[in-house]
C-alpha positions as CSV (number, residue, x, y, z in Angstrom):
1,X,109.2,107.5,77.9
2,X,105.8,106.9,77.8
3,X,103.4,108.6,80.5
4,X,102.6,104.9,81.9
5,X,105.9,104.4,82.4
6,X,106.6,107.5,84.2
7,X,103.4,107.5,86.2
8,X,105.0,103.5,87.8
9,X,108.6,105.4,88.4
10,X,106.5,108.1,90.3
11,X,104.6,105.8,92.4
12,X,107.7,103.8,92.9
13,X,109.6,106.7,94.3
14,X,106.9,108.0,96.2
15,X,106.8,104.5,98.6
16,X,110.7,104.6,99.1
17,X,110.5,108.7,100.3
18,X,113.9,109.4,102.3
19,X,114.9,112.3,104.4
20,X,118.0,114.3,103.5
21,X,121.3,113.0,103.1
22,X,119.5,109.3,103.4
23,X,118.7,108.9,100.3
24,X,120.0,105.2,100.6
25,X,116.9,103.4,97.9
26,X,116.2,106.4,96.3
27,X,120.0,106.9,95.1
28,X,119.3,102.6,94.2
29,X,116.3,103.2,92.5
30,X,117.6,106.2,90.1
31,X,120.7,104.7,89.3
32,X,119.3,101.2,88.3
33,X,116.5,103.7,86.1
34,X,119.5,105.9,84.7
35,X,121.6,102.4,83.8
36,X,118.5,101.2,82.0
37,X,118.5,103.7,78.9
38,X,121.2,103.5,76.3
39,X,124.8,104.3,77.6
40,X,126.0,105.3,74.0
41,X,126.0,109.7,75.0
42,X,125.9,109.0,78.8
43,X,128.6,109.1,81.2
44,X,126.9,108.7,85.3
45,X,129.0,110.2,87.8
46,X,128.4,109.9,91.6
47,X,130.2,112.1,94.2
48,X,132.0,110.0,97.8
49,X,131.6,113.1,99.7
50,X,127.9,113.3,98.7
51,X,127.4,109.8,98.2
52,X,123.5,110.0,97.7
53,X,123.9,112.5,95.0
54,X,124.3,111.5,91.0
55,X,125.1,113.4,88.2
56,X,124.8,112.3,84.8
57,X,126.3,114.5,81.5
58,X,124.7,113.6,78.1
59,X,127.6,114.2,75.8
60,X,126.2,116.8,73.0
61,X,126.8,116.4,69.0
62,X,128.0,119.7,68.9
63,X,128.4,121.6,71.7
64,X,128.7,125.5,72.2
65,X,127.6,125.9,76.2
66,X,126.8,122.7,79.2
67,X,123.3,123.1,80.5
68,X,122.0,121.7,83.6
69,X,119.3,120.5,85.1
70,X,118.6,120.0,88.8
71,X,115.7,117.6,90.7
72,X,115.9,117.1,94.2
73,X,115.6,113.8,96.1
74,X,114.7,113.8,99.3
75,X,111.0,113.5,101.2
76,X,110.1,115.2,104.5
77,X,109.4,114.0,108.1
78,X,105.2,113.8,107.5
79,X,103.0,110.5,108.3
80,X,101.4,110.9,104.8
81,X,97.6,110.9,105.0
82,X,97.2,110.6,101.0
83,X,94.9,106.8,101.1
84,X,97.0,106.3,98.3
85,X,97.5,102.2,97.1
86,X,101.3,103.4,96.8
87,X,101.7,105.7,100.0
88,X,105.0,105.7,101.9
89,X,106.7,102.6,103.0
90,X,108.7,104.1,105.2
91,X,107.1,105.4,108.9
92,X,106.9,109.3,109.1
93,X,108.4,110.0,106.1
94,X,106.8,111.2,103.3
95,X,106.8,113.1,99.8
96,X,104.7,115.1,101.0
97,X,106.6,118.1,98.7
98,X,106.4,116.5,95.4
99,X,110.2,115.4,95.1
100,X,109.1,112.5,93.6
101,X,106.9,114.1,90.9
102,X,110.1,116.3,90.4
103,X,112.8,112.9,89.8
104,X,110.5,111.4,87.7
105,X,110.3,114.7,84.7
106,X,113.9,114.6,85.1
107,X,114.1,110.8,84.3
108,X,111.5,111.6,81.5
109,X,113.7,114.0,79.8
110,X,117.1,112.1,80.4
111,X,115.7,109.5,78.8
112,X,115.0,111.2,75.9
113,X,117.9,112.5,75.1
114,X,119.9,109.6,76.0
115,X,118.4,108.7,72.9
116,X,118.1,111.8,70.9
117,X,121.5,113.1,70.9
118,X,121.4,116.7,72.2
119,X,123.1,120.0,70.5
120,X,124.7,120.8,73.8
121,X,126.4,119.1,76.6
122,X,123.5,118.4,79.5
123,X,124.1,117.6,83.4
124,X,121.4,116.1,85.0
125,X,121.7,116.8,88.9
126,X,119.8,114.1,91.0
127,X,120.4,116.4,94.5
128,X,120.1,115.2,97.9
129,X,119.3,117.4,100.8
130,X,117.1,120.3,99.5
131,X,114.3,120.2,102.4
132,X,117.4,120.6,104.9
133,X,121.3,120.7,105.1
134,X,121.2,122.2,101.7
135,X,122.4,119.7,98.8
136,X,122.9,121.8,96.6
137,X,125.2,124.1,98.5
138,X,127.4,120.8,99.2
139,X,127.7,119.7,96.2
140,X,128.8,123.3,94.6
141,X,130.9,123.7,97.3
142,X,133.0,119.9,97.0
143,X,133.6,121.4,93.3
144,X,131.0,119.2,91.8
145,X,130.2,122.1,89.0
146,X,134.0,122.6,87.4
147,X,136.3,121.1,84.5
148,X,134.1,119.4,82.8
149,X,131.2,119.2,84.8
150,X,131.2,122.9,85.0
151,X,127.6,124.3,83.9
152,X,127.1,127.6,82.2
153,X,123.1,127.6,82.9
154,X,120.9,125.6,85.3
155,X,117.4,125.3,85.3
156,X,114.6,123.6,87.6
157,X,111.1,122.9,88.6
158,X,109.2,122.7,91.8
159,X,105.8,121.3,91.7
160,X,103.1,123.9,92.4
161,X,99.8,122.4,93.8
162,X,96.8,125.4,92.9
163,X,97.8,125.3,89.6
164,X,96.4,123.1,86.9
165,X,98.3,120.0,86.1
166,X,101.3,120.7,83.5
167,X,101.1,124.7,83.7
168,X,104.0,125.9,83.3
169,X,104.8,129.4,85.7
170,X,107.7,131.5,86.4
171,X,108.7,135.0,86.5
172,X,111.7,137.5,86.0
173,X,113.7,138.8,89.8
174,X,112.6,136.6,92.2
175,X,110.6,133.8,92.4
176,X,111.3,131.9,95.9
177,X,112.3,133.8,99.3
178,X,115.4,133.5,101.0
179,X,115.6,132.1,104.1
180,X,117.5,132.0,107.5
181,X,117.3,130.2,111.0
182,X,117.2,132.1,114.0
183,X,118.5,130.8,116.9
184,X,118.4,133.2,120.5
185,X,119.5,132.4,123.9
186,X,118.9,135.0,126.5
187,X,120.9,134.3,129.9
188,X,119.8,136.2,133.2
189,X,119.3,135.2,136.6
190,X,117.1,132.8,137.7
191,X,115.3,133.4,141.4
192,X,112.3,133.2,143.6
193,X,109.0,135.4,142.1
194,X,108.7,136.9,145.7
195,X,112.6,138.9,145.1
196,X,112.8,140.2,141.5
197,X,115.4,142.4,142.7
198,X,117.6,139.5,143.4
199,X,117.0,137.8,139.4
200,X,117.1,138.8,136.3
201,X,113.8,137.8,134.3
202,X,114.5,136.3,130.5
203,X,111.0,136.2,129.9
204,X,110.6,140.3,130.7
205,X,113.6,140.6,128.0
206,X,112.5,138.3,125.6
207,X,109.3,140.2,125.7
208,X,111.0,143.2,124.7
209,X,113.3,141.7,122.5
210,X,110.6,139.9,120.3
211,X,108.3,143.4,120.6
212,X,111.3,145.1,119.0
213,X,112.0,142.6,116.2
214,X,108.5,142.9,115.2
215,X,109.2,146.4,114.6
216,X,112.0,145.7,112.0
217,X,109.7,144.8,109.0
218,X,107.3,147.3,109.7
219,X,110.0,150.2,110.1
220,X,113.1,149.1,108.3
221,X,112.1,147.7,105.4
222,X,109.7,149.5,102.6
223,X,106.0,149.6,102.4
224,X,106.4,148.1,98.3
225,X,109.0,145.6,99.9
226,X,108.7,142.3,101.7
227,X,110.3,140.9,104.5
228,X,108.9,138.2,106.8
229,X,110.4,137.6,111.0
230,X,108.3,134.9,113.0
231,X,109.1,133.3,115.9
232,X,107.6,129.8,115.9
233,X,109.3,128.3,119.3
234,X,109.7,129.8,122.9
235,X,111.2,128.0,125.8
236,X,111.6,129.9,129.1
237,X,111.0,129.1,132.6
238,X,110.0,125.8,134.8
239,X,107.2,127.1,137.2
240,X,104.5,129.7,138.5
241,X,106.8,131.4,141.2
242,X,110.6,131.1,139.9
243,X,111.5,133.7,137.9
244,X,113.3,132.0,134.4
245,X,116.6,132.7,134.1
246,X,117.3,132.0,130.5
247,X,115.2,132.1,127.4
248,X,115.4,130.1,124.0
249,X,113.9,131.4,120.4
250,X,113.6,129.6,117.5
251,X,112.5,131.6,114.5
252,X,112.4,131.9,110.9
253,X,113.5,135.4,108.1
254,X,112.7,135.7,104.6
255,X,113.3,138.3,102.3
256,X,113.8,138.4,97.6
257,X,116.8,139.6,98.0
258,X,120.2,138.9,99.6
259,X,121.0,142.2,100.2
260,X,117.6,142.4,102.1
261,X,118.4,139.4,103.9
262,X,121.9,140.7,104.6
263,X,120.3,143.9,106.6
264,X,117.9,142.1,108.3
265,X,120.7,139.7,110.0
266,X,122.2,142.9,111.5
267,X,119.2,144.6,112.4
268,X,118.4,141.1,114.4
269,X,122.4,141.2,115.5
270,X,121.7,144.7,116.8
271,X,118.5,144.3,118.7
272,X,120.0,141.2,120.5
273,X,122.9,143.4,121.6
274,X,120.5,146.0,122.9
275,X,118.6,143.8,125.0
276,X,121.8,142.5,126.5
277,X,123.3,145.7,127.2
278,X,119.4,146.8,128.2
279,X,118.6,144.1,130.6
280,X,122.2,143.4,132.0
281,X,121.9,140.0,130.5
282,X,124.0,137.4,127.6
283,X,122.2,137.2,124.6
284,X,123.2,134.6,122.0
285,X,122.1,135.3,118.1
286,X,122.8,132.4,116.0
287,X,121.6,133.1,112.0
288,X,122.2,130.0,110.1
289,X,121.4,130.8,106.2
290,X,123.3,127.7,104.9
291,X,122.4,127.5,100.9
292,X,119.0,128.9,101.3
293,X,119.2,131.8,99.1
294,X,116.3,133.8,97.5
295,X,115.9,132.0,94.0
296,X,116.7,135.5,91.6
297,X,116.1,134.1,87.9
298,X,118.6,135.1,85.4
299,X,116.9,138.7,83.2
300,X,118.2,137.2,79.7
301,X,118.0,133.3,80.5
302,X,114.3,133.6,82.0
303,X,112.8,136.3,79.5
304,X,114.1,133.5,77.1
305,X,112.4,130.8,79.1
306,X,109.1,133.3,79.4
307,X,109.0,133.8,75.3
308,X,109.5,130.1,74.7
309,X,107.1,128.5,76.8
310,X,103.9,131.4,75.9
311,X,104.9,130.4,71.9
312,X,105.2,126.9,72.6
313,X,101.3,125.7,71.6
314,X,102.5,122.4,73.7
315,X,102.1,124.8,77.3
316,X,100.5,126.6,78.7
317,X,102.1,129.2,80.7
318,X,100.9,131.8,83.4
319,X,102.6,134.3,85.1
320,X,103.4,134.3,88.8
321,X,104.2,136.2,91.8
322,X,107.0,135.7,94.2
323,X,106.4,133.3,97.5
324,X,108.1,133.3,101.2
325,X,108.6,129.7,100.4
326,X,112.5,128.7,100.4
327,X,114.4,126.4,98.2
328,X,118.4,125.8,98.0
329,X,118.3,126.2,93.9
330,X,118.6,129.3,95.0
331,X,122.3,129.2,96.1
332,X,123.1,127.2,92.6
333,X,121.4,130.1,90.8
334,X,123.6,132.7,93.2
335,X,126.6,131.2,91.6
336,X,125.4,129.8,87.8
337,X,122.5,131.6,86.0
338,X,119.7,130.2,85.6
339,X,116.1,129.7,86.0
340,X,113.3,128.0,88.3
341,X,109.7,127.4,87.4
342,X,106.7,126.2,88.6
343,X,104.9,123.2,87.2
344,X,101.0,123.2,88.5
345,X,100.4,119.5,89.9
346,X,96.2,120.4,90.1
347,X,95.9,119.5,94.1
348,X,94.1,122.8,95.1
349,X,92.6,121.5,98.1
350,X,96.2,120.9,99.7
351,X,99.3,122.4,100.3
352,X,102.9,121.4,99.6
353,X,104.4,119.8,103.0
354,X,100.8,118.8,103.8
355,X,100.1,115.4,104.9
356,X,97.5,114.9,102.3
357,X,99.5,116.2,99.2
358,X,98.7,114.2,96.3
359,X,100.0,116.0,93.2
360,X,98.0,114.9,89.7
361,X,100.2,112.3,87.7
362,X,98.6,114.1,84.8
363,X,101.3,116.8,85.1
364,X,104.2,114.3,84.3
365,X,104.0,113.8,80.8
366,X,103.6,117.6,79.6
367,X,106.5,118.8,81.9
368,X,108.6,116.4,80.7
369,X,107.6,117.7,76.9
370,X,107.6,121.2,77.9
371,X,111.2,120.6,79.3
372,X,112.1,119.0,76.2
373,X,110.9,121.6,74.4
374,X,112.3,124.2,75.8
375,X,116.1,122.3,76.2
376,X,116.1,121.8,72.4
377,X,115.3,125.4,71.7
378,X,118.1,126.8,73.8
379,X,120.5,124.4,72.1
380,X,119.4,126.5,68.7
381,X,120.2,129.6,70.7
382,X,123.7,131.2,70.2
383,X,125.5,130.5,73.5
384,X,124.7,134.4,75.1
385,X,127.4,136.5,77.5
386,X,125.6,135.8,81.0
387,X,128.3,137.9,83.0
């Protein structure tokens, strides 16, 4: 596919941008794309209980291993403020994190090989949901990774805007935080400011109770480790001289690994019982992870990946360090080895889920070839022991 072409299907996808599990003319748009190059090694596959989502295997000449290859679908809830000739169509809605730079590579290197007859089996993933409700969780979950669409290795980008366009940038452990939702309710007594005595204040224990979370990172987790808690929302109260009777939080954890994460959740647990037994009060802790696991690169699959793309003359590669930023790859990669990288889009002045994010279209065409690249050379690999 030439880079014209790939630079229309970007600006095509990027005026349709969908949020998740509406992927309605997205869905539309790629199957119409994916029915346009030959058929002859392609069998499309779409799933009713994720009926946005499409997967398409590319039947291999001879095939030791099935490799997959995820890009995600849908845009976010941003008014974009690109200028763009092609902005968003749709009101408030915008792909404002590069989804659609990350559809059309995929389609770039589909169509390749639905003319150049890969080694190995390849699934293409075309997944709904990653910004929220977690896609890629779904899908694993409905079984949409076994017989034979099972995958023995996944890989997949994410565009990365203060890098230049078509780097290429990943690194072994961790590359993407995992992340959870925090949800608190703290229930007292509400009264009249004159008569604390006769109330129980939720702002006094949501006070305390943020105070102590703040202490968790700083005391619980190591000075070489990180770990991020914020609190983003706080409702409590109505007026000046009623004292509030209940309290709502809304916050946000990260942390690289999931055993981090796993501690963190019961130190939060614990605190919100302490307050409650502290303050005589309820307090309600909902953590909602979902499929937002740290993205952990597979050792063997990524050193691989590393070696490949620094001796490829084609890219050029830099090394990274790990982000608080989430992505649901990481629950694929949790179950199926694999690996994520970054692919520089060269908009330094923005940031990804800004409303002026306008990745360069001059990143397309050498992701696509790096990809390429790379897919071909792990075909002439011996299939490797991953347990």
């Amino acid at each position: 596919m030439k880079e014209a072409e790939l630079i229309a299907i970007r600006r095509q996808l990027h005026q349709i941008p969908e949020l998740a599990l509406q992927e309605k003319e997205t869905h539309a748009f790629l199957l119409k794309t994916i029915q346009s190059f030959p058929q002859t090694f392609l069998t499309i596959r779409t799933l009713p209980k994720l009926p946005t989502a499409i997967l398409v295997k590319v039947t291999g000449s001879d095939p030791q291993r099935t490799i997959g290859y995820r890009a995600d679908m849908d845009a976010l809830p941003v008014t974009e403020a690109t200028g763009l000739p092609f902005a968003s169509h749709h009101q408030g809605i915008a792909h404002a994190c590069g989804h659609d730079m990350h559809m059309t590579v995929a389609l770039g290197v589909l169509s390749y090989f639905a003319v150049h007859q890969p080694k190995d089996h390849l699934i293409f993933f075309f997944q709904p949901a990653e910004e929220s409700k977690n896609g890629g969780k779904l899908a694993y979950d409905m079984g949409a990774f076994t017989g034979e669409w099972q995958i023995d290795e996944f890989y997949g980008l994410h565009d990365r805007p203060d890098l230049p366009a078509g780097t290429i940038n990943t690194r072994l452990g961790t590359l993407f935080a995992g992340t959870t939702e925090i949800n608190v309710d703290l229930i007292g007594k509400s009264g009249h400011a004159a008569l604390p005595q006769n109330a129980n204040d939720m702002i006094v224990a949501t006070a305390s109770f943020i105070s102590q979370i703040q202490t968790v990172v700083a005391r619980n987790v190591g000075p070489t480790d990180s770990a991020v808690i914020t609190f983003g929302l706080m409702r409590a109260g109505t007026i000046r001289n009623v004292i509030a009777g209940s309290a709502h939080l809304e916050g946000t954890l990260r942390g690289f690994t999931q055993k981090q994460i796993n501690f963190l959740q019961q130190r939060i647990r614990d605190i919100g019982q302490g307050i409650a037994a502290s303050f005589n009060c309820e307090v309600k802790v909902d953590l909602n992870q979902g499929g937002y696991y740290p993205v952990e690169n597979n050792p063997q699959l990524t050193k691989d990946f590393i070696d490949f793309m620094q001796a490829d003359p084609a890219v050029t590669f830099v090394p990274t360090d790990p982000v608080m930023t989430g992505e649901d790859f990481g629950y694929l990669l949790n179950k199926i080895p694999g690996t994520m990288f970054w692919l520089g889009v060269n908009d330094p002045d923005s940031q990804l889920h800004a409303a002026d994010f306008s990745p360069d279209e001059a990143a397309l065409a050498p992701g696509v070839t790096a990809i390429i690249h790379f897919l071909t050379h792990r075909m002439a690999e011996a299939a490797e022991d991953l347990d």
